[in-house]
C-alpha positions as YAML, in Angstrom:
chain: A
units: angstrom
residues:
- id: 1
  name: UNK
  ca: [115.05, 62.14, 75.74]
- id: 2
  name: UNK
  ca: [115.30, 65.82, 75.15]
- id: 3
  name: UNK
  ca: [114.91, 68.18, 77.94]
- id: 4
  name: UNK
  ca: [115.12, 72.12, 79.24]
- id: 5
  name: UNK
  ca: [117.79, 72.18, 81.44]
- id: 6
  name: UNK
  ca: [120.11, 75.81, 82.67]
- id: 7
  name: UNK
  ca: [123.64, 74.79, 82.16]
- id: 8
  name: UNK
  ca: [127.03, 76.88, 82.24]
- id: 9
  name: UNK
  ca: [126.58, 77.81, 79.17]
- id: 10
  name: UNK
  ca: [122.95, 79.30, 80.07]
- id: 11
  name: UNK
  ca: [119.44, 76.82, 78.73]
- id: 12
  name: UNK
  ca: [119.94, 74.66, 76.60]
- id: 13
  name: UNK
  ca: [118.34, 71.80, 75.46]
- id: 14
  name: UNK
  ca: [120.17, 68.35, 76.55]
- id: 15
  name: UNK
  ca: [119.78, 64.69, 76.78]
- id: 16
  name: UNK
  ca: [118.62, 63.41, 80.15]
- id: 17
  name: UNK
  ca: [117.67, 60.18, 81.19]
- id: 18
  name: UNK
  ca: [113.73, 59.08, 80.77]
- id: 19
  name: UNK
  ca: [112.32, 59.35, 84.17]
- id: 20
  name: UNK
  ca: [111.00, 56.68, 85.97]
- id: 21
  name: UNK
  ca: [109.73, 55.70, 89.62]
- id: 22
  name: UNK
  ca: [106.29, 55.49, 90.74]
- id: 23
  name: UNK
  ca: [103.39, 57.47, 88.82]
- id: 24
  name: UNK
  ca: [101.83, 58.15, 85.62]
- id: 25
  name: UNK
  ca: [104.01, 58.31, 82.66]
- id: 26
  name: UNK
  ca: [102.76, 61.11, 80.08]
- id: 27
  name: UNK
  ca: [103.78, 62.25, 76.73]
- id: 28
  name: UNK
  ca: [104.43, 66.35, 77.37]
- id: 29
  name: UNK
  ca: [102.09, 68.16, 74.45]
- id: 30
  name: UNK
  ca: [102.91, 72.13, 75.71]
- id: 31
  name: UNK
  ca: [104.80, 73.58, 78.59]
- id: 32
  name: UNK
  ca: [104.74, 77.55, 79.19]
- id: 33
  name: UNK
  ca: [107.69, 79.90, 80.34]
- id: 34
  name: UNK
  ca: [106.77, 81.16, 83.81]
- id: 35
  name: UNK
  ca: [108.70, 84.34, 84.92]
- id: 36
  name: UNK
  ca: [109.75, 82.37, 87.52]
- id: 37
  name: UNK
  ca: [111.73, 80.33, 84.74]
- id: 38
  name: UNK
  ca: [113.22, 83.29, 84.26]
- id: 39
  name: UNK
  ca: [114.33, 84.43, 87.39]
- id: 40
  name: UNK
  ca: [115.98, 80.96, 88.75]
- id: 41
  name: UNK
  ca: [118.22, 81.14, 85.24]
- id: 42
  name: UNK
  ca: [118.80, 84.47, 85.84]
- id: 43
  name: UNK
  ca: [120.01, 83.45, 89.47]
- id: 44
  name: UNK
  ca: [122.21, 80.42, 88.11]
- id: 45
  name: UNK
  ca: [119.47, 77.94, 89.76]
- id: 46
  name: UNK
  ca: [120.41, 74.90, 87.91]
- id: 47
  name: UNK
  ca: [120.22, 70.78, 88.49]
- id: 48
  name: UNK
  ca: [116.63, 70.03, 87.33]
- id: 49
  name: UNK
  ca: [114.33, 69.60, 84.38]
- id: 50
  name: UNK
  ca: [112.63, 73.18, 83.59]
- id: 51
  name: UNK
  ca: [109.03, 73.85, 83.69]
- id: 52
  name: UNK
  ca: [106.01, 73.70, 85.90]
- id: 53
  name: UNK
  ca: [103.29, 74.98, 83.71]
- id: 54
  name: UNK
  ca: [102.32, 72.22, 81.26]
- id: 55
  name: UNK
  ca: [100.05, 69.42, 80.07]
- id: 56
  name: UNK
  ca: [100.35, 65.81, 77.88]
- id: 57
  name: UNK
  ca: [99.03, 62.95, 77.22]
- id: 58
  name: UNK
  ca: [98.91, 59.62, 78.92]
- id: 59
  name: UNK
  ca: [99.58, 56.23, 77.20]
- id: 60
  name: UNK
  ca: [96.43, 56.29, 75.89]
- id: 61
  name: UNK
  ca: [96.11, 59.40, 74.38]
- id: 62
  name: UNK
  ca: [93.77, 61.43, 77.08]
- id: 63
  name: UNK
  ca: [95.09, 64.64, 78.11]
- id: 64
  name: UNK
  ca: [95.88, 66.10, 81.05]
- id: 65
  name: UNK
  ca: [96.63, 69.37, 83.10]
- id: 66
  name: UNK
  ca: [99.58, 68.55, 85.67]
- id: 67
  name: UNK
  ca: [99.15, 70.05, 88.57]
- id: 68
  name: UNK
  ca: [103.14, 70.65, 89.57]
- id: 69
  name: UNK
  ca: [102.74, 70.36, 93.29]
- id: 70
  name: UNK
  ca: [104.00, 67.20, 94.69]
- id: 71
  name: UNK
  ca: [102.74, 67.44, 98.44]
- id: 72
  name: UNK
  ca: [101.81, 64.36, 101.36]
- id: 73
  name: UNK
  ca: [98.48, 65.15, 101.90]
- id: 74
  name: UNK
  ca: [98.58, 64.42, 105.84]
- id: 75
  name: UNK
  ca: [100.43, 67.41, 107.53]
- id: 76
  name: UNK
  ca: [97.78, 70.22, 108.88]
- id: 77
  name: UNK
  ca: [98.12, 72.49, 105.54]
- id: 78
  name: UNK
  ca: [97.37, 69.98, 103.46]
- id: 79
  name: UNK
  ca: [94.26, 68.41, 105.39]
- id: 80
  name: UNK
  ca: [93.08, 72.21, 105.43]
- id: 81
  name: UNK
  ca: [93.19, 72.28, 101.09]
- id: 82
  name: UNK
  ca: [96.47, 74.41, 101.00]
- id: 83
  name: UNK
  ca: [98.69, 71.64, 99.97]
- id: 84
  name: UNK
  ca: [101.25, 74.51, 98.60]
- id: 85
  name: UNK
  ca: [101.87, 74.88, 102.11]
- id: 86
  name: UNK
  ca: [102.74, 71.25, 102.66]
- id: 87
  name: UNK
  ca: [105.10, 70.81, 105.24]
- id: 88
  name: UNK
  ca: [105.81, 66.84, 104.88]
- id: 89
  name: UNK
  ca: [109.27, 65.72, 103.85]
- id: 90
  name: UNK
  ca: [109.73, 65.12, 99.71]
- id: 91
  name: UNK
  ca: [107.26, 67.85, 98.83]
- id: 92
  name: UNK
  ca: [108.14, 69.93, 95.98]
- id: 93
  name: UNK
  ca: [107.00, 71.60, 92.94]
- id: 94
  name: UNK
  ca: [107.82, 70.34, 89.88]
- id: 95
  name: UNK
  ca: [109.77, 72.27, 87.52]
- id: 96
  name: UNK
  ca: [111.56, 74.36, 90.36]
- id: 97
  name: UNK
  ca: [114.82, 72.35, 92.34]
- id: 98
  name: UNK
  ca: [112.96, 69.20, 91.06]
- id: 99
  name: UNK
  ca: [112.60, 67.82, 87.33]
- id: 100
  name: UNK
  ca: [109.46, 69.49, 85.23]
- id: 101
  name: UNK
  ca: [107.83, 69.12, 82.35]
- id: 102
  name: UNK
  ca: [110.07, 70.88, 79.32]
- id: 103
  name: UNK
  ca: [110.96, 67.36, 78.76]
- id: 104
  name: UNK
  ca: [109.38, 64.75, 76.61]
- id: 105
  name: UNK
  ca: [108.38, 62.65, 78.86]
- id: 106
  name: UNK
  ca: [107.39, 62.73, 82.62]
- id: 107
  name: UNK
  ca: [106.18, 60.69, 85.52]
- id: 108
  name: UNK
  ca: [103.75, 62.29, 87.76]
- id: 109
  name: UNK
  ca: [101.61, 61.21, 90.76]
- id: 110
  name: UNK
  ca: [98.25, 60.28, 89.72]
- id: 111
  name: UNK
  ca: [96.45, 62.78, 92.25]
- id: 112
  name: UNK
  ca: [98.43, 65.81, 89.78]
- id: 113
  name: UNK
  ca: [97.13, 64.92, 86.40]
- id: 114
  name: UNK
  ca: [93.25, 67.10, 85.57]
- id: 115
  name: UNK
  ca: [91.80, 65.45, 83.13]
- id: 116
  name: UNK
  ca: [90.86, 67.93, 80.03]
- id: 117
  name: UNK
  ca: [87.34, 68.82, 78.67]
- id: 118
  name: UNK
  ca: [86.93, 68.24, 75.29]
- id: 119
  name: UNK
  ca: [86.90, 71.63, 74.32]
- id: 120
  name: UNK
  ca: [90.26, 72.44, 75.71]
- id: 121
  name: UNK
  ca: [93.14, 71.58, 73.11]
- id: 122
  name: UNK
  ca: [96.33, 70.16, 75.47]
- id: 123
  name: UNK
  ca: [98.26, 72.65, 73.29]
- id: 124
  name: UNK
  ca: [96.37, 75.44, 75.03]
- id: 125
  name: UNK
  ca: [96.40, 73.44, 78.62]
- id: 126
  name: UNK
  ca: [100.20, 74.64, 80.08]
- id: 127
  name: UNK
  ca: [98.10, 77.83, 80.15]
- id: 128
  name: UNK
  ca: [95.80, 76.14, 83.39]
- id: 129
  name: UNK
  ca: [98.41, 77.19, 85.86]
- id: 130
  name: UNK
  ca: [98.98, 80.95, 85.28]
- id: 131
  name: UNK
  ca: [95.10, 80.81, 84.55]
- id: 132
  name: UNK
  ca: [94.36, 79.37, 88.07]
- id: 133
  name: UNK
  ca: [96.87, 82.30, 89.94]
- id: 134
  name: UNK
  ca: [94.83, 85.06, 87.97]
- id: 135
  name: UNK
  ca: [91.38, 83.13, 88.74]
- id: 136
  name: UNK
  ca: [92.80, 83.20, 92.93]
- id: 137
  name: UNK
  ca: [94.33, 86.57, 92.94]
- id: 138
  name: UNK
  ca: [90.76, 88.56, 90.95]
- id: 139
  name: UNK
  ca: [88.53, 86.05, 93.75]
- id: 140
  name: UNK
  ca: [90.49, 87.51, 96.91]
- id: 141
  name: UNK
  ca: [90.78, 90.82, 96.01]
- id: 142
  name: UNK
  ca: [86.74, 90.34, 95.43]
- id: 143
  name: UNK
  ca: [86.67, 92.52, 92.09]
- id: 144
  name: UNK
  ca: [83.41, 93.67, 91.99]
- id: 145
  name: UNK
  ca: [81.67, 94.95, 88.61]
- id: 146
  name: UNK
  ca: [82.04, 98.46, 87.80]
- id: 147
  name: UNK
  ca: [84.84, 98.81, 90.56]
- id: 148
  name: UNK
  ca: [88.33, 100.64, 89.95]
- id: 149
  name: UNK
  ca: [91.06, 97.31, 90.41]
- id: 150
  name: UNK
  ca: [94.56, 97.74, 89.77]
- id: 151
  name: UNK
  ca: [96.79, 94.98, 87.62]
- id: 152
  name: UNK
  ca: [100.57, 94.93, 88.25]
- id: 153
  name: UNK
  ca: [102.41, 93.48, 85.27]
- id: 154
  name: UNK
  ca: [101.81, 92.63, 81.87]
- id: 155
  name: UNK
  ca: [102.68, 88.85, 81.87]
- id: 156
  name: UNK
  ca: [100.61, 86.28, 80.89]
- id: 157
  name: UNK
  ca: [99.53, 86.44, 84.67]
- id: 158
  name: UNK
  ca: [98.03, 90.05, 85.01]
- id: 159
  name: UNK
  ca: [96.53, 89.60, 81.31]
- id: 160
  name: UNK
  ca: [94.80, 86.25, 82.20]
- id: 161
  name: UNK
  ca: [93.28, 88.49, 85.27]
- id: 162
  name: UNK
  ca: [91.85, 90.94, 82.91]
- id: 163
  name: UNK
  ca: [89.96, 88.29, 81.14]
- id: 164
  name: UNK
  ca: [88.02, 87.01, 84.08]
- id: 165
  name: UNK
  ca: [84.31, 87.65, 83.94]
- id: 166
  name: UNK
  ca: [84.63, 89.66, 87.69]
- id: 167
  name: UNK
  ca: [86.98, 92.36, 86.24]
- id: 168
  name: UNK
  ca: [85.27, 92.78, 82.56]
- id: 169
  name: UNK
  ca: [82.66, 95.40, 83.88]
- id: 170
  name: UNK
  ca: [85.55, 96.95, 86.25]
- id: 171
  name: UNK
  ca: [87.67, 100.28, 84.60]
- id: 172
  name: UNK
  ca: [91.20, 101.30, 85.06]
- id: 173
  name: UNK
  ca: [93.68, 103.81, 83.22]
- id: 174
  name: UNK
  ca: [96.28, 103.15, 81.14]
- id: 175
  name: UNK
  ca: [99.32, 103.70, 82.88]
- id: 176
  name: UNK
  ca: [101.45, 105.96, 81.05]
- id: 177
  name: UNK
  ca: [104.43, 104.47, 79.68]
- id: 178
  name: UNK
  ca: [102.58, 100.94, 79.30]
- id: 179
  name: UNK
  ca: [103.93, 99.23, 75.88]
- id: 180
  name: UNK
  ca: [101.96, 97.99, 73.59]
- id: 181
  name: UNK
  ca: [103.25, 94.80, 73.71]
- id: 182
  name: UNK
  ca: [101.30, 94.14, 77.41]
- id: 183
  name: UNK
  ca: [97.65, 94.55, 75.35]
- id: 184
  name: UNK
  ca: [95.53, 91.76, 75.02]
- id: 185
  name: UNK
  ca: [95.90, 91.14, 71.59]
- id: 186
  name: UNK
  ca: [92.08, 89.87, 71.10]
- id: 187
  name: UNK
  ca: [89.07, 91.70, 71.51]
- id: 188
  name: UNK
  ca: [91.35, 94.65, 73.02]
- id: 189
  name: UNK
  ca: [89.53, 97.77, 74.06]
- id: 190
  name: UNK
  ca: [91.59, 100.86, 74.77]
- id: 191
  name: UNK
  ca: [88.29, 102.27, 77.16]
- id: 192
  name: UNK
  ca: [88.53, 99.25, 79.18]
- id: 193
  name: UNK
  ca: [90.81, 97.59, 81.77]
- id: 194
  name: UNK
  ca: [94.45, 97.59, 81.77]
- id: 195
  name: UNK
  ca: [97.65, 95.69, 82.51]
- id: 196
  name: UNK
  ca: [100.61, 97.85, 83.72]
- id: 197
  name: UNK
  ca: [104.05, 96.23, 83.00]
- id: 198
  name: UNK
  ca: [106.41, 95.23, 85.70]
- id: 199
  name: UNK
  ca: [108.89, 98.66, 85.59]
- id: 200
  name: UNK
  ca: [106.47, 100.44, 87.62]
- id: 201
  name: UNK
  ca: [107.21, 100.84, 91.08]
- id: 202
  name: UNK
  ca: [105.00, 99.85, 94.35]
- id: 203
  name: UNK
  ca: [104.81, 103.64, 95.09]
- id: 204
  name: UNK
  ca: [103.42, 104.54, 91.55]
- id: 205
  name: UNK
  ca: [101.22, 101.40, 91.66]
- id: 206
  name: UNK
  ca: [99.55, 102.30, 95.44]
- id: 207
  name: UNK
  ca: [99.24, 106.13, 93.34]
- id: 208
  name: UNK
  ca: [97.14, 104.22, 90.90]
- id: 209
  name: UNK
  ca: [95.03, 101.92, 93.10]
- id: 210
  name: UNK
  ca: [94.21, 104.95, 95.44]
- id: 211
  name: UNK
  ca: [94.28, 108.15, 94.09]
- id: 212
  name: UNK
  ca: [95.61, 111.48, 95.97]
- id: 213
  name: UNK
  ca: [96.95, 109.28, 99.05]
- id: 214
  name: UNK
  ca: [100.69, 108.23, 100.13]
- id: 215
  name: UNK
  ca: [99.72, 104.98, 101.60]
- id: 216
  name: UNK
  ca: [96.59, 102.51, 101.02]
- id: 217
  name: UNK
  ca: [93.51, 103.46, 103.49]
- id: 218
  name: UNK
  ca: [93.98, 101.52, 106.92]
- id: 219
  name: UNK
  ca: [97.37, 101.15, 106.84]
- id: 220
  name: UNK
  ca: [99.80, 103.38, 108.78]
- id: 221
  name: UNK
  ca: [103.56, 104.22, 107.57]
- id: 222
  name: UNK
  ca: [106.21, 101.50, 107.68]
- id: 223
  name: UNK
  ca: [103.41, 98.62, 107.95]
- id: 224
  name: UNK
  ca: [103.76, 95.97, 106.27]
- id: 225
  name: UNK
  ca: [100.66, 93.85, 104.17]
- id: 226
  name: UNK
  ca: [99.27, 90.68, 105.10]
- id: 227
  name: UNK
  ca: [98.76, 88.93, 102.10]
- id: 228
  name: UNK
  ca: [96.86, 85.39, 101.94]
- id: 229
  name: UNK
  ca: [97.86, 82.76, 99.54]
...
């Protein structure tokens, strides 16, 4: 089969060997580039099948949303819903040091695969993952409507954020120096919120989120942030 693979000679697409071992085979529809793709080429990170963002179909034909995290489901992160955090031997994540889903075919664990509703094209589906980050990262920094919020980068990550219903009613300037190429290219409004691309620094980004102050309220010089996952 084909696959998406970072070779000497940078990605390429190659023949690898259909996968097999336990789990559901599926048919890969669509399969997104994470900038996390890019970074592991960019650091030579080779040996595996690219891509953890994606969706396919199953022998029958129902699609799914694959969930890339392969975890145990026993250890104490796991049992308490953060199975990102599983510490069990064998846990991965698809796509990253273990093979993904730019392939044609993959075998997943059963427990991974989301079945689609039926308004939700599987072409469209790869989009699920980045969707669920933006849905986690709006929900714990409790956006509230007609609050100032602050996006950093213009990926498909900081524009999913702007389209969640919490952050619709919610304002922020343009960042000068933002390209057009980070606007939401439907139902754009130049009054309303905005993604700043990734050149901007923390310093000018803290400048943004809190006007007129060095350092975020609360937190004293050389501190470092807590940040839940």
């Amino acid at each position: 089969m084909h696959a998406v693979m970072n070779t000497d000679f940078g990605i390429r697409v190659v023949d690898a060997d259909e996968p097999s071992g336990a789990g559901v085979r599926s048919s890969v529809v669509s399969a997104g580039i994470c900038g996390t793709d890019v970074n592991l080429v960019a650091a030579g990170i080779s040996g595996f099948i690219y891509g953890h963002e994606f969706a396919g179909v199953d022998d029958s034909g129902t699609g799914y949303f694959v969930e890339p995290i392969v975890y145990g489901g026993k250890c104490g992160e796991c049992r308490s819903g953060h199975t990102q955090r599983c510490a069990e031997p064998g846990n991965t994540t698809l796509g990253i040091f273990s093979d993904g889903g730019m392939a044609e075919t993959v075998v997943v664990p059963e427990y991974s695969l989301l079945a689609l509703p039926a308004q939700l094209d599987v072409k469209d589906a790869c989009l699920i993952e980045p969707a669920a980050i933006a849905w986690h990262g709006v929900r714990r920094a409790q956006v509230q409507p007609g609050k100032r919020f602050l996006v950093v980068g213009g990926g498909s990550i900081g524009l999913l954020a702007l389209r969640q219903p919490a952050t619709r009613d919610s304002t922020l300037t343009w960042m000068p120096g933002t390209t057009t190429n980070s606007r939401p290219r439907s139902g754009w409004d130049p009054a309303g919120p905005a993604a700043i691309t990734t050149w901007c620094s923390t310093r000018q980004a803290a400048s943004r989120a809190w006007p007129g102050r060095r350092r975020p309220p609360g937190r004293e010089a050389g501190s470092s942030p807590s940040i839940p996952v």
